[in-house]
DOFI-390154 format. One line per field, with one value per residue (C-alpha): x, y, z negated; residue in one letter; residue number from 1. Coordinates in nm, 3 decimals. Each point is the difference from the previous one (the first is absolute). Last residue first. Example, Ala and Ser with C-alpha at 12.3 -4.5 7.8 and 13.67 -1.06 7.14 Angstrom:
2
px: [1.367 / -0.137] .
py: [-0.106 / -0.344] .
pz: [-0.714 / -0.066] .
aa: [S / A] .
i: [2 / 1] .
This chain:
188
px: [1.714 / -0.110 / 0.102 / -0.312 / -0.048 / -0.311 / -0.151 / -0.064 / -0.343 / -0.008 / -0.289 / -0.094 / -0.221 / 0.314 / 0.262 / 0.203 / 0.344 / 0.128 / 0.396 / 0.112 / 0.330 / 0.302 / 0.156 / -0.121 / 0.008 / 0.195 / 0.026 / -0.352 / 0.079 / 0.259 / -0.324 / 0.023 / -0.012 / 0.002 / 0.317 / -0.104 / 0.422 / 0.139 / -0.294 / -0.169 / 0.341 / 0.050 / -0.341 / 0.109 / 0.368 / -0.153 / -0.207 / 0.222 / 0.272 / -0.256 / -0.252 / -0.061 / -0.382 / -0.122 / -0.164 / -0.326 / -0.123 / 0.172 / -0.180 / 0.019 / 0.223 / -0.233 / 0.109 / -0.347 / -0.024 / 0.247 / 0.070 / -0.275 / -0.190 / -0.129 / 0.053 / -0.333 / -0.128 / -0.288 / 0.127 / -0.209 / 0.293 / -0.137 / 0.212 / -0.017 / 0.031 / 0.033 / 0.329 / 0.014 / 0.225 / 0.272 / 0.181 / 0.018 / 0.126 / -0.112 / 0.138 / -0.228 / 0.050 / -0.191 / -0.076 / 0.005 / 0.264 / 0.297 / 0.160 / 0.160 / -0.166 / 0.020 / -0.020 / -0.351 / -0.085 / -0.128 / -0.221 / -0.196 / -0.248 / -0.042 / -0.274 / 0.009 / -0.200 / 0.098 / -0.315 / 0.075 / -0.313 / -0.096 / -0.114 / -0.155 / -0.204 / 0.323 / 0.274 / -0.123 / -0.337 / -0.055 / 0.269 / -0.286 / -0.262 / 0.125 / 0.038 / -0.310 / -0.174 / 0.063 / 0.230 / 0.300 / -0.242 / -0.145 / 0.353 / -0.173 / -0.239 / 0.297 / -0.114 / -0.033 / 0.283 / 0.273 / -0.115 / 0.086 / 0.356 / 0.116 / 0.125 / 0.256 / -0.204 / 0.190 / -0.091 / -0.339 / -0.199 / 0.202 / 0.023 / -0.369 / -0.015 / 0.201 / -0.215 / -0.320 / 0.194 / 0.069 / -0.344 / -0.099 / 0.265 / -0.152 / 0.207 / 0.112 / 0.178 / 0.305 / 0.011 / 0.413 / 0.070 / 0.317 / 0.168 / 0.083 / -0.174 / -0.230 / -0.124 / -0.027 / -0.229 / -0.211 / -0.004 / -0.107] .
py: [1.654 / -0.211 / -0.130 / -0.132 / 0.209 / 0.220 / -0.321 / -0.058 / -0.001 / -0.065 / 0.078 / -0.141 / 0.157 / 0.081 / -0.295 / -0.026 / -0.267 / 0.086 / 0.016 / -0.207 / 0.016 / -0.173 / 0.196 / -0.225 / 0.163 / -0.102 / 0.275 / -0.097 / -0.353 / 0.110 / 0.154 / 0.390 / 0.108 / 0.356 / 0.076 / 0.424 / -0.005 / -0.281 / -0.172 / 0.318 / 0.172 / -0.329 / 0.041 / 0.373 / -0.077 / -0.223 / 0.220 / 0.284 / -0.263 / -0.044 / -0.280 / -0.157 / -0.140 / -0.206 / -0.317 / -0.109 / 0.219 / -0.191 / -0.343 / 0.073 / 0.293 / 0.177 / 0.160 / 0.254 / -0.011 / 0.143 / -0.235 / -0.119 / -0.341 / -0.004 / 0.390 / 0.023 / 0.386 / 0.083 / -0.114 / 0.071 / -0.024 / -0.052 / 0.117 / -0.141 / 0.099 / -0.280 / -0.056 / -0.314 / -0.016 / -0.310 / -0.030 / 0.339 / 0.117 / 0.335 / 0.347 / 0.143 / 0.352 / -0.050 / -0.346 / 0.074 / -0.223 / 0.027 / -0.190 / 0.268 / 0.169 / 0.023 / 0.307 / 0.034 / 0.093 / -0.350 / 0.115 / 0.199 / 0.113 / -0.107 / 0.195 / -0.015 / -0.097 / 0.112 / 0.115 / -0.234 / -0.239 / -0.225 / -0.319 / -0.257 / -0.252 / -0.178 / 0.012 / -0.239 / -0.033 / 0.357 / 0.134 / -0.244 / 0.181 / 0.318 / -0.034 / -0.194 / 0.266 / 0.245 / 0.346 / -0.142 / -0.091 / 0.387 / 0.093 / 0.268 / 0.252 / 0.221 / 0.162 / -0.292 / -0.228 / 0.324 / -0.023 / -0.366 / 0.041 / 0.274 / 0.307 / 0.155 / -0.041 / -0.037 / -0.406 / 0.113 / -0.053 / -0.275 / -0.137 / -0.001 / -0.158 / -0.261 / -0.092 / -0.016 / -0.178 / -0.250 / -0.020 / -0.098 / -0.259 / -0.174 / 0.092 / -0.307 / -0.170 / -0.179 / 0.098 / -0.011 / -0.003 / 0.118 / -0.042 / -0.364 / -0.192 / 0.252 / 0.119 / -0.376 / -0.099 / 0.312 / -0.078 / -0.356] .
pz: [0.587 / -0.294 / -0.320 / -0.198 / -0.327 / 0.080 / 0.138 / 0.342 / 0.200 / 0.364 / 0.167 / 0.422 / 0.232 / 0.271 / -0.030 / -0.292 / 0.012 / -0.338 / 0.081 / -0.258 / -0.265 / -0.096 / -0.278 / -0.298 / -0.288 / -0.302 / -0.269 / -0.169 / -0.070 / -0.267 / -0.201 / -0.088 / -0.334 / -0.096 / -0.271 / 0.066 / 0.035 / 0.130 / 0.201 / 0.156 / 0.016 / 0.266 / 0.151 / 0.066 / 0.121 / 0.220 / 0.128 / 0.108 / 0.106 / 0.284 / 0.133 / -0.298 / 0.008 / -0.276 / 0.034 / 0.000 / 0.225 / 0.207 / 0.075 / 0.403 / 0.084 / 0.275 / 0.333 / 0.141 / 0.351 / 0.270 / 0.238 / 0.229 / 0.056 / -0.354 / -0.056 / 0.224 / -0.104 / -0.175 / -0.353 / -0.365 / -0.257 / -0.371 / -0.258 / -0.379 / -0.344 / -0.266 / -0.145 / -0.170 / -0.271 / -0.068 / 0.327 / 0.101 / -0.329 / -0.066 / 0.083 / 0.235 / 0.057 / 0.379 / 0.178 / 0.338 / 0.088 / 0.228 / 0.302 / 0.212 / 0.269 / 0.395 / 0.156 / 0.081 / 0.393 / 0.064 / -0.348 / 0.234 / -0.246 / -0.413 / -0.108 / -0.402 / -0.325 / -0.362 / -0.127 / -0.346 / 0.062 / -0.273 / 0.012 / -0.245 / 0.202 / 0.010 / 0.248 / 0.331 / -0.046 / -0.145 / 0.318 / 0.253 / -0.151 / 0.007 / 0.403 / 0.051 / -0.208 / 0.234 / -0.072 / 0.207 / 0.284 / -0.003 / 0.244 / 0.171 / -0.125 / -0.048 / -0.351 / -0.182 / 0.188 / -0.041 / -0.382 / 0.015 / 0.173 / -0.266 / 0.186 / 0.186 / 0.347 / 0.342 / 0.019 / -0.051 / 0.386 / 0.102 / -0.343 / 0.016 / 0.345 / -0.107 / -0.286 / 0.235 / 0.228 / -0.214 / -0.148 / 0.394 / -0.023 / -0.369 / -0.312 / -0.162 / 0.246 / -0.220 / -0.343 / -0.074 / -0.368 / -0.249 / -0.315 / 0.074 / -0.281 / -0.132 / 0.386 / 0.103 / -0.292 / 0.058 / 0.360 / -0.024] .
aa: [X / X / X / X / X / X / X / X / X / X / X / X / X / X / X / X / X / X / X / X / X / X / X / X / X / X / X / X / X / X / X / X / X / X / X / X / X / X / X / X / X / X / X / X / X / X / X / X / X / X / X / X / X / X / X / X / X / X / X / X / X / X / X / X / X / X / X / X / X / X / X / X / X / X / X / X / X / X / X / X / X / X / X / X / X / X / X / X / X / X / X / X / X / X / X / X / X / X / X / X / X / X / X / X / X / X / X / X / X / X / X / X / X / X / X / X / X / X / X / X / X / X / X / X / X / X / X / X / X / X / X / X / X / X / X / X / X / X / X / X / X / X / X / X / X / X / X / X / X / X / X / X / X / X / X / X / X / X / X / X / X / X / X / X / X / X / X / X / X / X / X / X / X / X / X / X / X / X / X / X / X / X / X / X / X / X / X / X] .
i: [188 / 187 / 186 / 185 / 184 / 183 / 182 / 181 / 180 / 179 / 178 / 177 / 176 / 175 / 174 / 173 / 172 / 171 / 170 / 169 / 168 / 167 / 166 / 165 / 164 / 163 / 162 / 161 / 160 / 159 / 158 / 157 / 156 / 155 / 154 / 153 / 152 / 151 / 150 / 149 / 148 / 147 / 146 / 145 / 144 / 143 / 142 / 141 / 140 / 139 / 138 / 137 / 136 / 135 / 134 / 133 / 132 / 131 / 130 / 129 / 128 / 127 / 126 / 125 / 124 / 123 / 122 / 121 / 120 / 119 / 118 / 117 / 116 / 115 / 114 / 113 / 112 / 111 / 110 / 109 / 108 / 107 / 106 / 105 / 104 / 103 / 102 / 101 / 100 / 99 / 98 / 97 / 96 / 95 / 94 / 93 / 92 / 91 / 90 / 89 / 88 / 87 / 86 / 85 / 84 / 83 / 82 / 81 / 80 / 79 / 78 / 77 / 76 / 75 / 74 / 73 / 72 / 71 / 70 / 69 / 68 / 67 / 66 / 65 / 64 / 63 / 62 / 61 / 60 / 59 / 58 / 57 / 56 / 55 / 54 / 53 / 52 / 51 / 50 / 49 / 48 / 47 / 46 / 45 / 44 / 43 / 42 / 41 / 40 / 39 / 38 / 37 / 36 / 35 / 34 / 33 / 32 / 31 / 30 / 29 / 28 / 27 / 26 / 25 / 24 / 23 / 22 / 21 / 20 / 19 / 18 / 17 / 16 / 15 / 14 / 13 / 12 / 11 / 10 / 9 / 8 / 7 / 6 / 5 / 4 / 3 / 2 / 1] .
């Protein structure tokens, strides 16, 4: 199951879940708000485009998925041309959290709504599978912080969390598909 999938490895694919013609209605929305500074679900309000990501099938696939518990932070973005993107490093978007990967959960999530073909094409999302349980040192910068972590504020970290794997997927998303990833799971 999803939920199962999303615990164990950090992140999900959901194959076809918007329908062509909602496709088209999403494209045309970024089409017509790609230029806009502004949260994605205002745009969808005022735009009169887009009114898939305010359905129930939407919500009720995240309440399925997550928990019927879920909050919304208005963090949502327009992500256009990405062929254009240099490419990124792996990161996470987990923010000023200093907690043991392996022994707390960390429970915000991103969805990724794709209506492009990164199954047949380059360019999709690249996923660490089972790493958000593990901690992320990709600078001297942050291992000197986990290490002051351990030293001096004497926070425990288990051994298992310093071993990630570095092998990583390309998620294969076609247009209609959601990925959702943990806060946690390294990602570029």
């Amino acid at each position: 199951s999803n939920h199962f999938t999303l615990k164990s490895k950090g992140h999900c694919l959901i194959k076809n879940f918007f329908t062509s013609s909602e496709v088209d209605d999403l494209r045309l929305f970024v089409q017509k708000n790609n230029h806009m500074n502004q949260d994605v679900y205002l745009s969808v309000a005022e735009s009169g485009f887009g009114k898939v990501l305010l359905s129930s099938k939407y919500f009720d696939l995240l309440k399925k998925v997550l928990g019927e518990d879920l909050l919304y932070y208005k963090d949502s973005q327009l992500l256009v041309d990405s062929d254009k993107k240099i490419p990124g490093k792996f990161h996470i978007d987990a923010r000023c959290d200093d907690e043991d990967p392996v022994t707390t959960e960390y429970k915000v999530w991103r969805v990724g709504i794709y209506l492009s073909d990164h199954k047949n094409f380059s360019g999709g999302i690249k996923m660490i599978s089972s790493s958000h349980k593990k901690l992320l040192l990709t600078s001297l910068k942050k291992i000197y912080y986990i290490l002051v972590k351990i030293f001096k504020n004497n926070k425990k970290f288990s051994l298992k969390s310093f071993f990630p794997s570095l092998r990583y997927t390309n998620i294969a998303s076609e247009p209609g598909d959601i990925i959702i990833w943990n806060g946690r799971t390294h990602h570029c």
